[in-house]
MOPAC internal coordinates of N, CA, C and O (Angstrom, degrees):
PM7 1SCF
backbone

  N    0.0000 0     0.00 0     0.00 0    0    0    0
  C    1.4475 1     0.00 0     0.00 0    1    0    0
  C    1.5237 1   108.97 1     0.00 0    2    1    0
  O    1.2310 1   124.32 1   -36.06 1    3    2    1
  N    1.3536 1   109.31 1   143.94 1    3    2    1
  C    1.3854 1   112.65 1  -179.07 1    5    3    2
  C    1.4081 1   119.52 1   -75.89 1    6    5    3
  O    1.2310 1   115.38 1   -52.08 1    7    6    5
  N    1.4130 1   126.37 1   127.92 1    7    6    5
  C    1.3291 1   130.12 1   157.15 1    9    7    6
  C    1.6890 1   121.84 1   -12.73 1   10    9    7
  O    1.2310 1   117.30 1   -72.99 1   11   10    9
  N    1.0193 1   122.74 1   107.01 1   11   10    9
  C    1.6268 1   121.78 1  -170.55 1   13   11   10
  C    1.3819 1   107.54 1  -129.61 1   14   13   11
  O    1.2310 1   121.54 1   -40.15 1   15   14   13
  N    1.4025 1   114.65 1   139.85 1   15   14   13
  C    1.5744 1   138.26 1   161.61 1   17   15   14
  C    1.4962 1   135.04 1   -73.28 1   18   17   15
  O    1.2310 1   104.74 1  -135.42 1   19   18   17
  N    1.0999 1   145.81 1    44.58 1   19   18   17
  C    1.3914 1   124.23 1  -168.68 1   21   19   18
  C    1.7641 1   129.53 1   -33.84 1   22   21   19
  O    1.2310 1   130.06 1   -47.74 1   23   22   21
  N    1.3943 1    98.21 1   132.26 1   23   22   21
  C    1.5959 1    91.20 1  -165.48 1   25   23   22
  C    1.7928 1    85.77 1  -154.04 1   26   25   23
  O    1.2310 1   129.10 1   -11.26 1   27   26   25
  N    1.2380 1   100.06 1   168.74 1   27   26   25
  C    2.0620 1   137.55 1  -164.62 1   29   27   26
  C    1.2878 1    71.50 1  -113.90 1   30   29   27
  O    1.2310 1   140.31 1   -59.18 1   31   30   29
  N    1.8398 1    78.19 1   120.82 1   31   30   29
  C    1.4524 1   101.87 1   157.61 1   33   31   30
  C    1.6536 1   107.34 1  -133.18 1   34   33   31
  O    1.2310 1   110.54 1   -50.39 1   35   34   33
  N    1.4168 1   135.39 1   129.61 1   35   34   33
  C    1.3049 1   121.55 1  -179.48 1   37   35   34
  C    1.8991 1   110.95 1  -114.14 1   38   37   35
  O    1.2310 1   133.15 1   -48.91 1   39   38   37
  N    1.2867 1    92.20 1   131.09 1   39   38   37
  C    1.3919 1    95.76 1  -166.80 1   41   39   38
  C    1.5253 1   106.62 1  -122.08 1   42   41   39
  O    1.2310 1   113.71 1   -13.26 1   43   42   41
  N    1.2445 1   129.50 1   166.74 1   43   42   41
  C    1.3104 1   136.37 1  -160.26 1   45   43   42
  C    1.9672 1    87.98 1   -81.97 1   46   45   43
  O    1.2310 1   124.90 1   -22.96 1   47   46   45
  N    1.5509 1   108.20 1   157.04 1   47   46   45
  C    1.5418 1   106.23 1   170.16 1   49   47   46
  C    1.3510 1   129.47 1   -46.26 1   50   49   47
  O    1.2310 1   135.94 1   127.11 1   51   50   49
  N    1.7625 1    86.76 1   -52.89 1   51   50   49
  C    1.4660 1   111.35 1  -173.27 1   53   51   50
  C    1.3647 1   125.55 1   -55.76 1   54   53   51
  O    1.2310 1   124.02 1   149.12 1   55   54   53
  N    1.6374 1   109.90 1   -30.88 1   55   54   53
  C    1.3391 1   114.93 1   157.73 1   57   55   54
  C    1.2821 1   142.68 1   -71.89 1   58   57   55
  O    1.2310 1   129.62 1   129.00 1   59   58   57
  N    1.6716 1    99.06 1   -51.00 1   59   58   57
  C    1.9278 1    98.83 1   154.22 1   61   59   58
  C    1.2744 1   114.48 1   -37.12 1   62   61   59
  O    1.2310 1   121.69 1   120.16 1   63   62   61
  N    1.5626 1   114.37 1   -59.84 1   63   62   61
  C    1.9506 1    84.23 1  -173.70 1   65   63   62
  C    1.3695 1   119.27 1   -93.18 1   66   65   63
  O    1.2310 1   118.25 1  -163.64 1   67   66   65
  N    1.2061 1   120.95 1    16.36 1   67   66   65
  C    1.3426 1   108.80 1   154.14 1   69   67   66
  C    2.0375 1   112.87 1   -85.27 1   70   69   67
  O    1.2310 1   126.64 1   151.23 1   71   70   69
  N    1.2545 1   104.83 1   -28.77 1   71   70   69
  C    1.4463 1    86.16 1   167.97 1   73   71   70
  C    1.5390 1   130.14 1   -89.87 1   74   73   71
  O    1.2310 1   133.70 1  -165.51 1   75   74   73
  N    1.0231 1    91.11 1    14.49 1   75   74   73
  C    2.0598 1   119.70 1   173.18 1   77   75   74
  C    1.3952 1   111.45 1   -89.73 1   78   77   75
  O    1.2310 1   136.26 1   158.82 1   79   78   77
  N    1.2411 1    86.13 1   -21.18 1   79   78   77
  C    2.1281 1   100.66 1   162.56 1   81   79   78
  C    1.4530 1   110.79 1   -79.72 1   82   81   79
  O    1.2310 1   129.30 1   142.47 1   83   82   81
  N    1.1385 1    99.67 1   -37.53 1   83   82   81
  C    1.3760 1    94.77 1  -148.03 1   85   83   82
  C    1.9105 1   103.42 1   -84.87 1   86   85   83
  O    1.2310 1   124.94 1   134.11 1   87   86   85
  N    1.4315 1   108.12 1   -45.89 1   87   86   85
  C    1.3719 1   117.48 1  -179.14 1   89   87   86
  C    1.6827 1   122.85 1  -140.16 1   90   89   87
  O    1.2310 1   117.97 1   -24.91 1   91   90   89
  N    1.3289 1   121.47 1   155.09 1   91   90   89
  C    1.6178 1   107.88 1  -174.59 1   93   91   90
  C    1.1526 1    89.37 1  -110.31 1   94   93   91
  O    1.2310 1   104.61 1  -154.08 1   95   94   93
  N    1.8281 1   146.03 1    25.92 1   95   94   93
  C    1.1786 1   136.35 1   148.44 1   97   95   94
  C    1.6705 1   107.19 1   -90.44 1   98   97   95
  O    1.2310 1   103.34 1   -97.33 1   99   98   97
  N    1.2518 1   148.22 1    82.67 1   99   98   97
  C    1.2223 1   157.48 1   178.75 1  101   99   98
  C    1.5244 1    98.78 1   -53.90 1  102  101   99
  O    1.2310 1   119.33 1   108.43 1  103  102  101
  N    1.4098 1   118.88 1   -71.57 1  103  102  101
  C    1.6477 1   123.69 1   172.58 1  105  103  102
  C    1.4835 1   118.84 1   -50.59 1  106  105  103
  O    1.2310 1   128.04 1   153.42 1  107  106  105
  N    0.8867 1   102.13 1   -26.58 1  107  106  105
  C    1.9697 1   106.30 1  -170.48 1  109  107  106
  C    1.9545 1   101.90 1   -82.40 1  110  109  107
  O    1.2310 1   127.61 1   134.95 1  111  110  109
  N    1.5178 1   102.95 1   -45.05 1  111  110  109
  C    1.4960 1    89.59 1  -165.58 1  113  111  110
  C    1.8456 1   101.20 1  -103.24 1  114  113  111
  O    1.2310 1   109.93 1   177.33 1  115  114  113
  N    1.4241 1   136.50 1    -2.67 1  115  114  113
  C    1.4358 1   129.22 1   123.13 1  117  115  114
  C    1.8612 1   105.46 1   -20.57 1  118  117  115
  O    1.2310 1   120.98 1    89.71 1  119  118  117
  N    1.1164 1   115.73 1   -90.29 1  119  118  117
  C    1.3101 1   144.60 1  -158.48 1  121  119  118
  C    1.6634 1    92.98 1   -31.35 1  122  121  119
  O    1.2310 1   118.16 1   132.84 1  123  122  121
  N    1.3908 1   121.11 1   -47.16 1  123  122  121
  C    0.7739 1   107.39 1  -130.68 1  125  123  122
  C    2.1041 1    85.22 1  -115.44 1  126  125  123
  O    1.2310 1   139.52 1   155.52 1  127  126  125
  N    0.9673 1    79.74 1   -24.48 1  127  126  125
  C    1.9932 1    91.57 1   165.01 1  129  127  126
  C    1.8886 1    93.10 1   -63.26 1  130  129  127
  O    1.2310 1   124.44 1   107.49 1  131  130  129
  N    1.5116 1   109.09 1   -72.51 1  131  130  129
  C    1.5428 1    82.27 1  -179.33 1  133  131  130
  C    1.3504 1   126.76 1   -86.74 1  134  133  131
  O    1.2310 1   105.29 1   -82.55 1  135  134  133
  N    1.0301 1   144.85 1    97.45 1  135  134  133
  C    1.4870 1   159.97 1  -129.17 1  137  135  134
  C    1.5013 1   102.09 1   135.76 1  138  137  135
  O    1.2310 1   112.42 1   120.39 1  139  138  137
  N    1.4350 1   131.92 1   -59.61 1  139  138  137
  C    1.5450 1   127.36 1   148.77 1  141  139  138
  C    1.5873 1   122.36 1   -29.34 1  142  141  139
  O    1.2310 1   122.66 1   127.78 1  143  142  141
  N    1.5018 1   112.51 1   -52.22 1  143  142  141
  C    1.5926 1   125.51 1  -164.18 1  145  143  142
  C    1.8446 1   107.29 1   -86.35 1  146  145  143
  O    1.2310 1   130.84 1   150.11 1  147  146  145
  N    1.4450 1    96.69 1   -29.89 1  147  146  145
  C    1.9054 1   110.52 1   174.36 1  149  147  146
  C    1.3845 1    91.41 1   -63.10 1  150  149  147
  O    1.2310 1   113.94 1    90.51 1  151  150  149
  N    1.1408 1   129.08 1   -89.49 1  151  150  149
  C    1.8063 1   136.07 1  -176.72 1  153  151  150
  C    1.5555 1   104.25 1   -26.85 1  154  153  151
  O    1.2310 1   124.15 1   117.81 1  155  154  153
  N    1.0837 1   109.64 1   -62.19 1  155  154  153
  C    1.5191 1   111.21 1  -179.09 1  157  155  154
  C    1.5708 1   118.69 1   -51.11 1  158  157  155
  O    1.2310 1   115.74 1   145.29 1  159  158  157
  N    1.2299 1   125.70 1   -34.71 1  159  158  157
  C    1.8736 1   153.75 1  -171.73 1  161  159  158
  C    1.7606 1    81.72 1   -94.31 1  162  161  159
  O    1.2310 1    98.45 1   102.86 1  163  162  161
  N    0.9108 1   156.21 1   -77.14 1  163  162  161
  C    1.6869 1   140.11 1  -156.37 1  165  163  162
  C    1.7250 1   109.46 1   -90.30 1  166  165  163
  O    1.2310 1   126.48 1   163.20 1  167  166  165
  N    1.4729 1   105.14 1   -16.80 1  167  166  165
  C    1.6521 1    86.93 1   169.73 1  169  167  166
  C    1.4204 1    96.18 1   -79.02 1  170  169  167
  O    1.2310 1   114.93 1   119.98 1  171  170  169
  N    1.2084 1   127.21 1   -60.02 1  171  170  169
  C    1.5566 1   128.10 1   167.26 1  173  171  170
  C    2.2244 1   103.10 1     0.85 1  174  173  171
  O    1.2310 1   135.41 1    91.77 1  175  174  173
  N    1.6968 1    87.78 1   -88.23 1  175  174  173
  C    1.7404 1    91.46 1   175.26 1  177  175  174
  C    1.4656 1   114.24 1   -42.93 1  178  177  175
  O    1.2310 1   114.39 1   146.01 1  179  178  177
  N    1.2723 1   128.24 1   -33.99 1  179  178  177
  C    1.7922 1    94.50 1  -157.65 1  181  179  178
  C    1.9214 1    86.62 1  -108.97 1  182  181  179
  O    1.2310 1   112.62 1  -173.20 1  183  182  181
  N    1.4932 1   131.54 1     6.80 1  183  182  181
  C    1.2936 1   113.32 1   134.00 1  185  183  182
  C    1.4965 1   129.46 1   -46.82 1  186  185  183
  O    1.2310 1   122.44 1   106.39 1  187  186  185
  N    1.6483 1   112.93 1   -73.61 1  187  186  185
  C    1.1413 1   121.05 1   164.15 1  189  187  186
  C    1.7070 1   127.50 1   -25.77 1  190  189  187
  O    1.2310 1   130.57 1   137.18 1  191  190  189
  N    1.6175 1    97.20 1   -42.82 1  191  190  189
  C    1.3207 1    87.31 1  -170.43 1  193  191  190
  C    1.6420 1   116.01 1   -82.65 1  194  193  191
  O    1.2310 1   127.66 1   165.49 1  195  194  193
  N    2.2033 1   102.86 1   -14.51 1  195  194  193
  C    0.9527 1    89.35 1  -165.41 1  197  195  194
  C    1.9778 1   115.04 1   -78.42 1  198  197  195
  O    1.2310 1   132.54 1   164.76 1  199  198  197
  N    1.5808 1    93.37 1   -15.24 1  199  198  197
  C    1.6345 1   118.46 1   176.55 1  201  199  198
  C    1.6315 1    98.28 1   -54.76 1  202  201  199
  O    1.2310 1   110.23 1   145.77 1  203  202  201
  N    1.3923 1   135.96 1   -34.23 1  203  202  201
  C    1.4025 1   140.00 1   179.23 1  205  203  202
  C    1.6176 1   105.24 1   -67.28 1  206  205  203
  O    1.2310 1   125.96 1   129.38 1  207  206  205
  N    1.7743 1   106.16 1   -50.62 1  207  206  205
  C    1.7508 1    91.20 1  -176.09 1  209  207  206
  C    1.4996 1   105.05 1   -78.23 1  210  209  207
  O    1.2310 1   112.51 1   164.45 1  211  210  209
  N    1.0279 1   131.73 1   -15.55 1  211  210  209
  C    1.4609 1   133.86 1  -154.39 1  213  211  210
  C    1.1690 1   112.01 1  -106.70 1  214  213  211
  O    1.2310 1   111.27 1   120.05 1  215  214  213
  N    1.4288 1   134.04 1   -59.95 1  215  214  213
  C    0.8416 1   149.13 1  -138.96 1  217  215  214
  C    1.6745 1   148.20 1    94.49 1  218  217  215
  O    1.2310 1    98.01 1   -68.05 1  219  218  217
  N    1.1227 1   156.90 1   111.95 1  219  218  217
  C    1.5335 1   156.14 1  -132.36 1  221  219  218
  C    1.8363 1    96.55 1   -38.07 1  222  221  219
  O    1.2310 1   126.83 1   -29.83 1  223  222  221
  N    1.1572 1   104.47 1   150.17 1  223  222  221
  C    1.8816 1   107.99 1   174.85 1  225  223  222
  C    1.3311 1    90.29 1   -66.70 1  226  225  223
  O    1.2310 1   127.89 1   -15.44 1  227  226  225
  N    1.4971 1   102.41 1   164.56 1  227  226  225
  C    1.2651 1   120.68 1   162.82 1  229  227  226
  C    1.4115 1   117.90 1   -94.07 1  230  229  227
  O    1.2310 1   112.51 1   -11.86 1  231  230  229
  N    1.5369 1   131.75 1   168.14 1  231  230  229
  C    1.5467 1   131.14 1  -173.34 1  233  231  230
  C    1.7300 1   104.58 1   -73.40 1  234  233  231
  O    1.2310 1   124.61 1   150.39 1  235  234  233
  N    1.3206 1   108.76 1   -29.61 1  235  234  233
  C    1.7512 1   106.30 1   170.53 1  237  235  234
  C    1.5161 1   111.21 1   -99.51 1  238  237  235
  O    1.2310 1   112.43 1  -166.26 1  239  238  237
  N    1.1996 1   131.90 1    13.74 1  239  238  237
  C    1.6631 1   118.53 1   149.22 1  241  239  238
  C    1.5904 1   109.82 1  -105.87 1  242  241  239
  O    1.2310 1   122.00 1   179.19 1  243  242  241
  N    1.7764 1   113.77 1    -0.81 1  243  242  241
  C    1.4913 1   118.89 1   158.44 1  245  243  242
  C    0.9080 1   115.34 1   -56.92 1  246  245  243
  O    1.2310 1   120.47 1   110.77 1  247  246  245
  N    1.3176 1   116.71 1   -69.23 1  247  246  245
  C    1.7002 1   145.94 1  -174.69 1  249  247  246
  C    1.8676 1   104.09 1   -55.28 1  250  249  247
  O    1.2310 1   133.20 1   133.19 1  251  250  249
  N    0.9993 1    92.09 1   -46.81 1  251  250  249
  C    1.5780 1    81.11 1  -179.40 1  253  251  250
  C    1.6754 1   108.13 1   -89.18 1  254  253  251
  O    1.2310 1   104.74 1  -178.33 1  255  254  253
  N    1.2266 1   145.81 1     1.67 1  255  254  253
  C    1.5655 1   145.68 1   153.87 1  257  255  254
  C    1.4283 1   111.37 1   -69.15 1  258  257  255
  O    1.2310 1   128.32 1   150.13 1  259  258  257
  N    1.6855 1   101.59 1   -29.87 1  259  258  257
  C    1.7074 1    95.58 1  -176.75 1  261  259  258
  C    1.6260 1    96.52 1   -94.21 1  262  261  259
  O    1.2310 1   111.88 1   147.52 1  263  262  261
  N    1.1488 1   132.91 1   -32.48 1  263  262  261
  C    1.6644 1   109.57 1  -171.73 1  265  263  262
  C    1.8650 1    98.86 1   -75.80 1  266  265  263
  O    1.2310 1   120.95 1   170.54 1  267  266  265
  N    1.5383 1   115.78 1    -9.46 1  267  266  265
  C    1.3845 1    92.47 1   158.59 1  269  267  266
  C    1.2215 1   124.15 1   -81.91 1  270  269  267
  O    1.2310 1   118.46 1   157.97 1  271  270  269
  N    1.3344 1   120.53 1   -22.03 1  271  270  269
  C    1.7252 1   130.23 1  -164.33 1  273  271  270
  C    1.3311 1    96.79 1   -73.39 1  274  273  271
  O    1.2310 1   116.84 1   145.66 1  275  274  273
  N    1.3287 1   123.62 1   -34.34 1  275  274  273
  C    1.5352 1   128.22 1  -135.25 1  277  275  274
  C    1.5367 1    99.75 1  -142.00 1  278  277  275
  O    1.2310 1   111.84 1  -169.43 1  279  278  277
  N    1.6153 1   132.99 1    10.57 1  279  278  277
  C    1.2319 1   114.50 1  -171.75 1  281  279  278
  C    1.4071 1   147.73 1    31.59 1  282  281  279
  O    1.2310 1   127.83 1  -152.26 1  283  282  281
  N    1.4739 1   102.53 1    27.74 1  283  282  281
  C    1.4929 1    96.70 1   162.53 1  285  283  282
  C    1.2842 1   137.43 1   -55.94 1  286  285  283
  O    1.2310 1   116.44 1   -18.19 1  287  286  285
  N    1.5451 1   124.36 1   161.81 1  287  286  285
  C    1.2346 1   128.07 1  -173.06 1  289  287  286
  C    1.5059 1   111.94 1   -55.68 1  290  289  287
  O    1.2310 1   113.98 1   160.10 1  291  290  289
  N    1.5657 1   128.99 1   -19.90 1  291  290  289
  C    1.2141 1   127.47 1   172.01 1  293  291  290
  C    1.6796 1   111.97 1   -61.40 1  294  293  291
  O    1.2310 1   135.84 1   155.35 1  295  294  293
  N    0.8416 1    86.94 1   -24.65 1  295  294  293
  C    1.7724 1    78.08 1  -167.19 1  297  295  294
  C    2.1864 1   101.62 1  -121.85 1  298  297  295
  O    1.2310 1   131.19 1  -148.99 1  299  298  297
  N    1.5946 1    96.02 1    31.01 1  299  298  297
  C    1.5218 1    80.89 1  -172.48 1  301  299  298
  C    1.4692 1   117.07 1   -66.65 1  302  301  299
  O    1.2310 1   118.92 1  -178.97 1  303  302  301
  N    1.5163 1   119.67 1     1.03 1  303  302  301
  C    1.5120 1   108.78 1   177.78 1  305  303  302
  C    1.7673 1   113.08 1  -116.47 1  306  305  303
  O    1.2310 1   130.35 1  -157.37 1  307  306  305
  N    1.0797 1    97.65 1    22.63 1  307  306  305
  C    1.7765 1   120.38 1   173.74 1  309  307  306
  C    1.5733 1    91.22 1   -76.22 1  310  309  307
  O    1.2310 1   129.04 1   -26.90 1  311  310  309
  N    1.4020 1   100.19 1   153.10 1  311  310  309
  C    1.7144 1   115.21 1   138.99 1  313  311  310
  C    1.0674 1   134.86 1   -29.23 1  314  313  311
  O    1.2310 1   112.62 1   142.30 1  315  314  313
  N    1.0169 1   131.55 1   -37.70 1  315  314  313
  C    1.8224 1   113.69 1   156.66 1  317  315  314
  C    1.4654 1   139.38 1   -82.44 1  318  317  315
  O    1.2310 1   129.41 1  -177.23 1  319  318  317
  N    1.3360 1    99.46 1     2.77 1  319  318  317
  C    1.4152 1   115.34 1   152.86 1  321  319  318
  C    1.3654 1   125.90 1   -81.68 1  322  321  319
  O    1.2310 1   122.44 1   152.77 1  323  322  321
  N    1.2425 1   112.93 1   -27.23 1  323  322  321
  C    1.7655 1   133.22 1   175.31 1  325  323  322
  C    1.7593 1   108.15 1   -56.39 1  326  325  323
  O    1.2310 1   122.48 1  -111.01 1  327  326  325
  N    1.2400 1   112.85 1    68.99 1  327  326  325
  C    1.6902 1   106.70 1  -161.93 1  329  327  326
  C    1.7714 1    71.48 1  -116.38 1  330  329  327
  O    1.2310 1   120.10 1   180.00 1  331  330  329

């Protein structure tokens, strides 16, 4: 088990009980929303940074990041169809 902190977190009402719907681990799926939003905040940076060594993407290495992200029919025999 991973090393853990206890910490105050204050959240709007409306959200506690909607995530009181959702799960009776309160700490576990927090945890895991931010751990989702960290990944999301540093892939963010080393895009950016890689647009700094490289230069801006192009509209066809766009198009082709989203039919991997997103499985479109362009790319249905790519790797992210491979489930």
């Amino acid at each position: 088990m991973a090393d853990t902190t206890r910490i105050t977190v204050t959240l709007p009402a409306e959200q506690v009980a909607e995530l009181k719907k959702l799960t009776d681990n309160v700490s576990g799926y927090v945890a895991e929303a931010v751990g989702r939003q960290i990944r999301h905040q540093l892939l963010g940076a080393d895009l950016l940074r890689h647009q700094e060594e490289h230069g801006a993407f192009t509209e066809e290495e766009l198009s082709q990041a989203r039919s991997r992200l997103f499985g479109t029919a362009a790319d249905a025999d790519g790797p992210a169809s491979a489930a």
